[in-house]
PyMOL commands that place a pseudoatom at each C-alpha (Angstrom):
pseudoatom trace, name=CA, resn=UNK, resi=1, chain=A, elem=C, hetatm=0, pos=[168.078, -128.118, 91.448]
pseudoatom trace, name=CA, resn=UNK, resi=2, chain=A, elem=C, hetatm=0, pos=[166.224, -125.396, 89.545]
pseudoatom trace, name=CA, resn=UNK, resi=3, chain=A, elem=C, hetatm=0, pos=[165.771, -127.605, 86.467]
pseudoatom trace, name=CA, resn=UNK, resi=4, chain=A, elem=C, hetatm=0, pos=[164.273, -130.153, 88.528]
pseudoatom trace, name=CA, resn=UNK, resi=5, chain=A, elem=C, hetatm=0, pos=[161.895, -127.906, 90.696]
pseudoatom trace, name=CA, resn=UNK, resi=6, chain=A, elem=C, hetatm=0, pos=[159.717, -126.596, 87.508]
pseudoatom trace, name=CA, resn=UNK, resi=7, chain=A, elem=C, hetatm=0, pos=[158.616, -129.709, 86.245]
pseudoatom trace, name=CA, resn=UNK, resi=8, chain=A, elem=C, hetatm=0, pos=[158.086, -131.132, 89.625]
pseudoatom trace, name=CA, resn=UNK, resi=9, chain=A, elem=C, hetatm=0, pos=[155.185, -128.323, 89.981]
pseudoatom trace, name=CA, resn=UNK, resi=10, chain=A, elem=C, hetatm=0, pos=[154.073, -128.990, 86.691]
pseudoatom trace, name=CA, resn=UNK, resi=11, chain=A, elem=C, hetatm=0, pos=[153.765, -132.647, 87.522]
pseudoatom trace, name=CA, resn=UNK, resi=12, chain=A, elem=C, hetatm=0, pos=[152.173, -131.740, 90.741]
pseudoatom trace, name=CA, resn=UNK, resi=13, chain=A, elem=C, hetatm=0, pos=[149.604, -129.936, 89.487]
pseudoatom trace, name=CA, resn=UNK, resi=14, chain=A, elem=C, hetatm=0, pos=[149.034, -132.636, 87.023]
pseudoatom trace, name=CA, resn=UNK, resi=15, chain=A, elem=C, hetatm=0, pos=[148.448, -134.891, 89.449]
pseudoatom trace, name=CA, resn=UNK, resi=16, chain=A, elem=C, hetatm=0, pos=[146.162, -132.436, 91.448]
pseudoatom trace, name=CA, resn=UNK, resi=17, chain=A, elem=C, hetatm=0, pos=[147.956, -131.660, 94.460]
pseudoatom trace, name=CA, resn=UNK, resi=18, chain=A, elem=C, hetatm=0, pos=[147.674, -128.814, 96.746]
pseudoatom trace, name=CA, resn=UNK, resi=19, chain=A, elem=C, hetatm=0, pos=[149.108, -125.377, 96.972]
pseudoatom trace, name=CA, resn=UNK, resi=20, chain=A, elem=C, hetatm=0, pos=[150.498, -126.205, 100.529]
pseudoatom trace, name=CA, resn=UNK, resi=21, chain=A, elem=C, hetatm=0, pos=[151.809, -129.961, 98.732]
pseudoatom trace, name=CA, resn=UNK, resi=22, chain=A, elem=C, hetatm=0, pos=[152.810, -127.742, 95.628]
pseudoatom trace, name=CA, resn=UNK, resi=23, chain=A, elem=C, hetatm=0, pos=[155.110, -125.525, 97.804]
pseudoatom trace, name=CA, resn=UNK, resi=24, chain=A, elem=C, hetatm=0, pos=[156.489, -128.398, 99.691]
pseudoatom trace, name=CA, resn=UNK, resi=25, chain=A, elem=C, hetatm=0, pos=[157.588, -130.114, 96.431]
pseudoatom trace, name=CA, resn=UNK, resi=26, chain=A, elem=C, hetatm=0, pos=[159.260, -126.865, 95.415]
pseudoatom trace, name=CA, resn=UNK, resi=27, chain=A, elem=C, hetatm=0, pos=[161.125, -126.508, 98.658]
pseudoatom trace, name=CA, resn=UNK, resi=28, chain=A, elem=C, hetatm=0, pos=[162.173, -130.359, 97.674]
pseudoatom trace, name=CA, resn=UNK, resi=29, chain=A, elem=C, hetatm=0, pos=[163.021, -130.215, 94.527]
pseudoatom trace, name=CA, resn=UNK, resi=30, chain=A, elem=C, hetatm=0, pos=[165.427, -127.129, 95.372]
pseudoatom trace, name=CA, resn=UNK, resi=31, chain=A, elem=C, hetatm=0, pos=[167.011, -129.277, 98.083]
pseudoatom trace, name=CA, resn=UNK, resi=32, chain=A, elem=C, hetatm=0, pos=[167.251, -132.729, 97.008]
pseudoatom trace, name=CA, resn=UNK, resi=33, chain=A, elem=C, hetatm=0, pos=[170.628, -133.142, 95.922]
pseudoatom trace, name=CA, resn=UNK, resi=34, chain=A, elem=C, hetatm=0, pos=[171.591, -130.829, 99.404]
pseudoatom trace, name=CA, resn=UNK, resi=35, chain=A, elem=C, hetatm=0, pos=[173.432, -134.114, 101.247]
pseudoatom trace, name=CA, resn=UNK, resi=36, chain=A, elem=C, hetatm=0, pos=[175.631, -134.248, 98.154]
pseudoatom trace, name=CA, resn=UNK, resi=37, chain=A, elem=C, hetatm=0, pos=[177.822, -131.136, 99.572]
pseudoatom trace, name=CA, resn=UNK, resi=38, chain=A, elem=C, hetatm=0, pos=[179.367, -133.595, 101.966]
pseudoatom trace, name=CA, resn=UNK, resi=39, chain=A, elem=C, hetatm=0, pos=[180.655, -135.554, 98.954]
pseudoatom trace, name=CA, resn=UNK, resi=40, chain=A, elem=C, hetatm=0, pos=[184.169, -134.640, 97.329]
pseudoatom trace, name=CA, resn=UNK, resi=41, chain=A, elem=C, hetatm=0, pos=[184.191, -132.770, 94.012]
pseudoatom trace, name=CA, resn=UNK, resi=42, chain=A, elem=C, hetatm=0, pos=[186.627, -135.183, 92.190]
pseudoatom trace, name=CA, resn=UNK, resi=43, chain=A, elem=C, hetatm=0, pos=[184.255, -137.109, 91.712]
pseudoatom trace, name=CA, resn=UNK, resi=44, chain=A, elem=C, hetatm=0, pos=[180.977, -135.317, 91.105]
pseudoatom trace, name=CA, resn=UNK, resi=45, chain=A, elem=C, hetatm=0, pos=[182.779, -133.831, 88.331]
pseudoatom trace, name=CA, resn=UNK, resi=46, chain=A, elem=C, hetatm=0, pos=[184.198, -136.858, 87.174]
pseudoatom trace, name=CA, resn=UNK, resi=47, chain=A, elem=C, hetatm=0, pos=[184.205, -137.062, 83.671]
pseudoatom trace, name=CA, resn=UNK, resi=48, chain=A, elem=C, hetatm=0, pos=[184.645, -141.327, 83.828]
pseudoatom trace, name=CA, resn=UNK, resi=49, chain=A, elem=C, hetatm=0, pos=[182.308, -142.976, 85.423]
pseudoatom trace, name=CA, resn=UNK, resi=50, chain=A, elem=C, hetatm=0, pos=[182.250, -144.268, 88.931]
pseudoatom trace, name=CA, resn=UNK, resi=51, chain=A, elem=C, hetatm=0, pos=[184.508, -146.443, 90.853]
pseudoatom trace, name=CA, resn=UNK, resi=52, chain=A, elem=C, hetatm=0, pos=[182.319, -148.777, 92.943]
pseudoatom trace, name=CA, resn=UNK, resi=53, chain=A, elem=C, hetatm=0, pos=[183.247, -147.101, 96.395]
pseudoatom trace, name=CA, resn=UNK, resi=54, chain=A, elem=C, hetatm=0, pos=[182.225, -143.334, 94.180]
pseudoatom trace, name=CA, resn=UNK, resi=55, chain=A, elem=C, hetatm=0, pos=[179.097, -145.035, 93.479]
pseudoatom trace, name=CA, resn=UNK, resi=56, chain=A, elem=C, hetatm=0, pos=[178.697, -146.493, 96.912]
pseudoatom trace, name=CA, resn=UNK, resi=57, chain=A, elem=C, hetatm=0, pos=[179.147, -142.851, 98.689]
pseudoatom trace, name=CA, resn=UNK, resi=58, chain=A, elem=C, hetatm=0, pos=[177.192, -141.087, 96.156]
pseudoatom trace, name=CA, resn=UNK, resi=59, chain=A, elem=C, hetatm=0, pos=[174.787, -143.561, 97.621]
pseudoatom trace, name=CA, resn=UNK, resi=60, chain=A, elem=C, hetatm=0, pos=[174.297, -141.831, 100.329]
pseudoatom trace, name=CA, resn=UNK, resi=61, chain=A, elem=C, hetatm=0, pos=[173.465, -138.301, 99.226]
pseudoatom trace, name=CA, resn=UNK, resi=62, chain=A, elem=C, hetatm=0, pos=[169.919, -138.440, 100.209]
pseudoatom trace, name=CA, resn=UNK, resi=63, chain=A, elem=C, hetatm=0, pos=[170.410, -139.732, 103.027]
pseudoatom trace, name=CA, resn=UNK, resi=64, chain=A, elem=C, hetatm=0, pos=[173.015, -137.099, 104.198]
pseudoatom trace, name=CA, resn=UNK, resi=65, chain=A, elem=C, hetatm=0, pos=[170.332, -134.500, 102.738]
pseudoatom trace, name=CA, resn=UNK, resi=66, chain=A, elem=C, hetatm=0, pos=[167.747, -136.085, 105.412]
pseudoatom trace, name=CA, resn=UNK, resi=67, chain=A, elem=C, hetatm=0, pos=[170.198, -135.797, 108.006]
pseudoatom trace, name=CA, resn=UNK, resi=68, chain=A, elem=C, hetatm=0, pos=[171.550, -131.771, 107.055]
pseudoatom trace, name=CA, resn=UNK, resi=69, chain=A, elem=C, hetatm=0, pos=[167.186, -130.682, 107.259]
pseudoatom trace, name=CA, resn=UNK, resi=70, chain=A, elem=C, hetatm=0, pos=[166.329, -132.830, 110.392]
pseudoatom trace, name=CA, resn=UNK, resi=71, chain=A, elem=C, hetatm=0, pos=[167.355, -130.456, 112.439]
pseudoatom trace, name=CA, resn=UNK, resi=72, chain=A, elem=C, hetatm=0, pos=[165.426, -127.822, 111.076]
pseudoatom trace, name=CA, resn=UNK, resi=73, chain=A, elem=C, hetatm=0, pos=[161.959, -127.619, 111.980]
pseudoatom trace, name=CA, resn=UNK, resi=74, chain=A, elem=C, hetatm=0, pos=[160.558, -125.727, 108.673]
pseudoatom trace, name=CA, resn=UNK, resi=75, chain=A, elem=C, hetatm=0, pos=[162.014, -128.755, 106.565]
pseudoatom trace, name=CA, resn=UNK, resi=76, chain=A, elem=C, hetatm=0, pos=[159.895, -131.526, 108.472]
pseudoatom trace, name=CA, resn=UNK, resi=77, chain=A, elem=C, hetatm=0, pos=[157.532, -131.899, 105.368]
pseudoatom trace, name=CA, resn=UNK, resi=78, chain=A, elem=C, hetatm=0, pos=[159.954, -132.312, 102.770]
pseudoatom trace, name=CA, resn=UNK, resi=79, chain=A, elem=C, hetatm=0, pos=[162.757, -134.353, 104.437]
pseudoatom trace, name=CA, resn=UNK, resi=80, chain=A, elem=C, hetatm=0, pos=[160.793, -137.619, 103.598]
pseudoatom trace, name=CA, resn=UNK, resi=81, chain=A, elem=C, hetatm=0, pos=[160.514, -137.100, 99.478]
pseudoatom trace, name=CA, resn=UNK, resi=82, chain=A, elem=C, hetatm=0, pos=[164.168, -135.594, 99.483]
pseudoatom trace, name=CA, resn=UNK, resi=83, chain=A, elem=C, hetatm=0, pos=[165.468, -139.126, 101.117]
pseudoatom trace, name=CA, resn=UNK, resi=84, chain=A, elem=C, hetatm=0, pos=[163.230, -141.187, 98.905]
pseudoatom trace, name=CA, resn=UNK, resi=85, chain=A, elem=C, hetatm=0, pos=[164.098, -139.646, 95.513]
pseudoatom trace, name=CA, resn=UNK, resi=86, chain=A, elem=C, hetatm=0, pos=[166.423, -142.208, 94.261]
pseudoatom trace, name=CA, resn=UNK, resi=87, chain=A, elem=C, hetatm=0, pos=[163.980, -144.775, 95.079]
pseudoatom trace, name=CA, resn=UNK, resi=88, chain=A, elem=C, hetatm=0, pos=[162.292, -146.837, 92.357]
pseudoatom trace, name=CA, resn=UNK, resi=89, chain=A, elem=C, hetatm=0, pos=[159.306, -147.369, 92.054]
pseudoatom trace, name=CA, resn=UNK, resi=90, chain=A, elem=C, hetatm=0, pos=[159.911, -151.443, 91.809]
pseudoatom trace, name=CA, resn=UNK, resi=91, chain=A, elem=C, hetatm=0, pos=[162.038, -151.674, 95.284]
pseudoatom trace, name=CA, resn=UNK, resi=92, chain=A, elem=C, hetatm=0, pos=[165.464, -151.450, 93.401]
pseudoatom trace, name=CA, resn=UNK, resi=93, chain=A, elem=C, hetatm=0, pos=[166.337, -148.200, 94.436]
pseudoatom trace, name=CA, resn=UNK, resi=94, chain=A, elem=C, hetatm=0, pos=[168.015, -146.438, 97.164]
pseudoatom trace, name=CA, resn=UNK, resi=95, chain=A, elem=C, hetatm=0, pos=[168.285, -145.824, 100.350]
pseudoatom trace, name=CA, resn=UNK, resi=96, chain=A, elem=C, hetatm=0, pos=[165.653, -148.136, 101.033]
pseudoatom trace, name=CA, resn=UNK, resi=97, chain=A, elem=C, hetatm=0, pos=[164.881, -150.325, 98.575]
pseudoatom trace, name=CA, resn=UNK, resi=98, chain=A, elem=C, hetatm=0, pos=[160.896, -149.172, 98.988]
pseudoatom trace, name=CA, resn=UNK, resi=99, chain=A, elem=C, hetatm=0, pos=[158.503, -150.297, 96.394]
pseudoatom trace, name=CA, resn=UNK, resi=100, chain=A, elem=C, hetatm=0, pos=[155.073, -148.333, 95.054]
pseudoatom trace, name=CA, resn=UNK, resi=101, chain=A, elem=C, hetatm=0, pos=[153.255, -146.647, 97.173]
pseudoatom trace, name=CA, resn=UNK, resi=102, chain=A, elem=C, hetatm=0, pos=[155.931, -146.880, 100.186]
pseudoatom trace, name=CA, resn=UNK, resi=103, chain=A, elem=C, hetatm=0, pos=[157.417, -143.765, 98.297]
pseudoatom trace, name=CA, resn=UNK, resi=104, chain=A, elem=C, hetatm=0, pos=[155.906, -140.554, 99.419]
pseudoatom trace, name=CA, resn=UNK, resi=105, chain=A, elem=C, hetatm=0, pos=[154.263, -139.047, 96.099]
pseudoatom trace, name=CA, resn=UNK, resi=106, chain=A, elem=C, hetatm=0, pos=[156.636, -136.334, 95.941]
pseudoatom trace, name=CA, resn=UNK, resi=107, chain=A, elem=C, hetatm=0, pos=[159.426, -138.617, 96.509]
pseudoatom trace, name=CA, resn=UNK, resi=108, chain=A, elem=C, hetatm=0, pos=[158.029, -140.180, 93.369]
pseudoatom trace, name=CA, resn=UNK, resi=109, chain=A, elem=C, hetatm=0, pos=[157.548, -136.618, 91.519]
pseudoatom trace, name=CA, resn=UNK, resi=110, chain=A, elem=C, hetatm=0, pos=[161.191, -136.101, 92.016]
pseudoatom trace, name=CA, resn=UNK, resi=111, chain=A, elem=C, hetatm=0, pos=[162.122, -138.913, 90.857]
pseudoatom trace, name=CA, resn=UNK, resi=112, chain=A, elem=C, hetatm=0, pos=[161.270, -138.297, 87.579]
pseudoatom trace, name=CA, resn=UNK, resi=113, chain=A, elem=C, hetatm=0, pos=[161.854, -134.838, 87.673]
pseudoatom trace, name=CA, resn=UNK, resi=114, chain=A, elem=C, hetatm=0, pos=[165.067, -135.593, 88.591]
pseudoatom trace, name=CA, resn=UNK, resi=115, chain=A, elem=C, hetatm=0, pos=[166.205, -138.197, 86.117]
pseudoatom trace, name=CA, resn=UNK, resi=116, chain=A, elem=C, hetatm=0, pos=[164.421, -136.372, 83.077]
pseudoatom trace, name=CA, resn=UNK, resi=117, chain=A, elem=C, hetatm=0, pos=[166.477, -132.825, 83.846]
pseudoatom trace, name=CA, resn=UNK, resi=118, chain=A, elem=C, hetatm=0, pos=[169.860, -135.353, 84.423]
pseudoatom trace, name=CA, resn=UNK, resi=119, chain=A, elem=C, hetatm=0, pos=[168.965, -137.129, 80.988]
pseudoatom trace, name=CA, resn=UNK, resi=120, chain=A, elem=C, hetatm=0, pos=[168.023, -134.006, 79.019]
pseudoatom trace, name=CA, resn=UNK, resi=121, chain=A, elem=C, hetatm=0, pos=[171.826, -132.058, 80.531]
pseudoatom trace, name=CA, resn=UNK, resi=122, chain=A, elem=C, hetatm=0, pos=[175.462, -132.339, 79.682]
pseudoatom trace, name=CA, resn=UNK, resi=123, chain=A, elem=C, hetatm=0, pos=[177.260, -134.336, 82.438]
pseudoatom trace, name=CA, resn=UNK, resi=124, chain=A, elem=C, hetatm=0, pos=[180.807, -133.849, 83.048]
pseudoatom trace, name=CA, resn=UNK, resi=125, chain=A, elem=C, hetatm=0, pos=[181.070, -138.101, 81.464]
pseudoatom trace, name=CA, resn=UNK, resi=126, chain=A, elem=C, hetatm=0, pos=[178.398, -137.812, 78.928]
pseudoatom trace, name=CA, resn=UNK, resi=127, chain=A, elem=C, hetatm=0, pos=[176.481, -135.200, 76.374]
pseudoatom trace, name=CA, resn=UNK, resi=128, chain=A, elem=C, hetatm=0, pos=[172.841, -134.863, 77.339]
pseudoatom trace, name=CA, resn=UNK, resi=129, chain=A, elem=C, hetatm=0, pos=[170.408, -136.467, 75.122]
pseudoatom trace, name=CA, resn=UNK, resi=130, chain=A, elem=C, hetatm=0, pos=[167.722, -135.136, 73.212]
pseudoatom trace, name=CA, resn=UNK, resi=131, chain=A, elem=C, hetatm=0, pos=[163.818, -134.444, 74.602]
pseudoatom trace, name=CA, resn=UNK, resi=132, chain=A, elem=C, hetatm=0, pos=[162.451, -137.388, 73.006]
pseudoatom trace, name=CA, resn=UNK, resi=133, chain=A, elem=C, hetatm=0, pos=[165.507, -139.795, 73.282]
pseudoatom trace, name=CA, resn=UNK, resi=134, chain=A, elem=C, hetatm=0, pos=[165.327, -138.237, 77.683]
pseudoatom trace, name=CA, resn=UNK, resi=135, chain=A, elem=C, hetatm=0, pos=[161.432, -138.904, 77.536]
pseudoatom trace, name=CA, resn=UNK, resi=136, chain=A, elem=C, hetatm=0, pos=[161.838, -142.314, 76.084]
pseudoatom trace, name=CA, resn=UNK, resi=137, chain=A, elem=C, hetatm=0, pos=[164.029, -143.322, 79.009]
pseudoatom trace, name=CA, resn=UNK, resi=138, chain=A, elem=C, hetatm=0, pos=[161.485, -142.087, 81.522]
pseudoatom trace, name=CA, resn=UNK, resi=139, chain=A, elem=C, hetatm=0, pos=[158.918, -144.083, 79.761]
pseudoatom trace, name=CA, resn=UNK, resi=140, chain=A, elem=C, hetatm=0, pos=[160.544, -147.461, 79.382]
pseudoatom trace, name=CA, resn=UNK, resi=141, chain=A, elem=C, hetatm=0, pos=[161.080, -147.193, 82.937]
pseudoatom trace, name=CA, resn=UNK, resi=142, chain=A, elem=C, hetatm=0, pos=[157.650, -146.912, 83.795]
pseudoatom trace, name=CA, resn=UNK, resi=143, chain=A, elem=C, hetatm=0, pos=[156.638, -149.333, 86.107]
pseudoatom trace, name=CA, resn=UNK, resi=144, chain=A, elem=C, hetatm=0, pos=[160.173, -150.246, 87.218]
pseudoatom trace, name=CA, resn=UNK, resi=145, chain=A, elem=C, hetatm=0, pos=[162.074, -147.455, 87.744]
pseudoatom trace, name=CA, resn=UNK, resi=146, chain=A, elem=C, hetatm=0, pos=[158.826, -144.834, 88.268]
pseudoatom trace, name=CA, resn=UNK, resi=147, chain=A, elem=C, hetatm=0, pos=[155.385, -144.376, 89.425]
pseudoatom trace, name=CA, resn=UNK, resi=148, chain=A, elem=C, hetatm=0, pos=[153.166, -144.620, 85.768]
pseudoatom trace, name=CA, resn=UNK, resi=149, chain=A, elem=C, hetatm=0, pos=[151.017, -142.520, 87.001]
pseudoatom trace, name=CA, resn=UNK, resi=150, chain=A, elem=C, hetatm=0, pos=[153.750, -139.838, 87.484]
pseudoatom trace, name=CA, resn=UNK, resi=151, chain=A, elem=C, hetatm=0, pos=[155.424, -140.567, 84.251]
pseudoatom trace, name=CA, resn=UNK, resi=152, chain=A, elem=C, hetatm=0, pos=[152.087, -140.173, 82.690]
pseudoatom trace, name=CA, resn=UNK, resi=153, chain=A, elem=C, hetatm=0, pos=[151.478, -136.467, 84.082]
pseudoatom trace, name=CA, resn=UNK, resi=154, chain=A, elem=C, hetatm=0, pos=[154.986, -135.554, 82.425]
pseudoatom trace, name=CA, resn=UNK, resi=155, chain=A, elem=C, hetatm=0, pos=[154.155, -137.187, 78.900]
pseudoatom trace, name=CA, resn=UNK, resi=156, chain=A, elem=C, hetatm=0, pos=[150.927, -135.412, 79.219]
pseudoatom trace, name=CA, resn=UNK, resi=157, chain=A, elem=C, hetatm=0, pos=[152.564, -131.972, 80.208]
pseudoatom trace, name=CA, resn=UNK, resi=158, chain=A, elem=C, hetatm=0, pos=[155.015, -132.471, 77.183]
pseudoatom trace, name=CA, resn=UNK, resi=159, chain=A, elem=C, hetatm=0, pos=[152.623, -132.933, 74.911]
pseudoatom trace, name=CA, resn=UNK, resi=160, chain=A, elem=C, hetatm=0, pos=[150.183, -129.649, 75.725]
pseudoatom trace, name=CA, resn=UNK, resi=161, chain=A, elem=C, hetatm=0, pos=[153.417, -128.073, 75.131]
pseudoatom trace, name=CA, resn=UNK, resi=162, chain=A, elem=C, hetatm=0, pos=[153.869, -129.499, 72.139]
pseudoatom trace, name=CA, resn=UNK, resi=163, chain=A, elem=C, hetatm=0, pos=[150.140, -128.532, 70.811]
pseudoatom trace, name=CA, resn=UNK, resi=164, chain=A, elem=C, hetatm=0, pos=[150.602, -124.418, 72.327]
for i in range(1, 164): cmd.bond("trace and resi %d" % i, "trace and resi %d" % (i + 1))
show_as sticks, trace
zoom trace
């Protein structure tokens, strides 16, 4: 979750949003994956992939996440982007199946946050890829799979790196 959370605020700030937005993506992006501690650890640390009932349960993680915050008063603002993180950006995702704009902005962020940090690490059924191979991946799925406009702000972020 700490991977994800920097270049979340990067891409936030990109984007232009607001301190008080800014620290609500950061509480997000540190408790997005939260609804997966109700999920077994055989198979989060599976290194095959997963059976279709795995896949189906995993499924539910932000879902469960949405449920763990609601009762928490303080986590009002960022329940909405943690459930709609595995959502994509052409209706194919999940929980939902929302398309474009029905995804909250940060939900979007995360999104790509999220799959670039999942891309670029070693997973228990795969060795991470490389930055460019990871950011190739994010942009193919531009337009399907994320917001452009968010997948933009992280190309543009990686390349001021680049250049400093």
């Amino acid at each position: 979750s700490e991977r994800v959370t920097k270049p979340a605020l990067d891409i936030g700030r990109v984007v232009g949003l607001s301190q008080d937005e800014l620290d609500n993506i950061h509480r997000a992006a540190l408790l997005h994956d939260i609804g997966k501690i109700g999920l077994s650890q055989d198979f989060l640390n599976k290194p095959t992939g997963l059976s279709d009932q795995e896949y189906s349960l995993m499924r539910e993680h932000p879902s469960m996440g949405a449920q763990i915050l609601e009762p928490i008063e303080a986590f009002a603002d960022v329940i909405t982007m943690i459930k709609q993180h595995h959502e994509w950006f052409n209706g194919k995702g999940y929980p939902h199946g929302l398309t474009g704009k029905e995804i909250s902005l940060g939900g979007r962020i995360l999104a790509v946050a999220d799959v670039y940090d999942a891309l670029s690490s070693d997973r228990p059924y795969r060795a991470s890829m490389k930055p460019n191979e990871a950011l190739q991946v994010i942009k193919n799925g531009a337009g399907s799979h994320f917001d452009p406009i968010v997948v933009e702000a992280l190309l543009e972020l990686i390349e001021k790196r680049a250049t400093h």
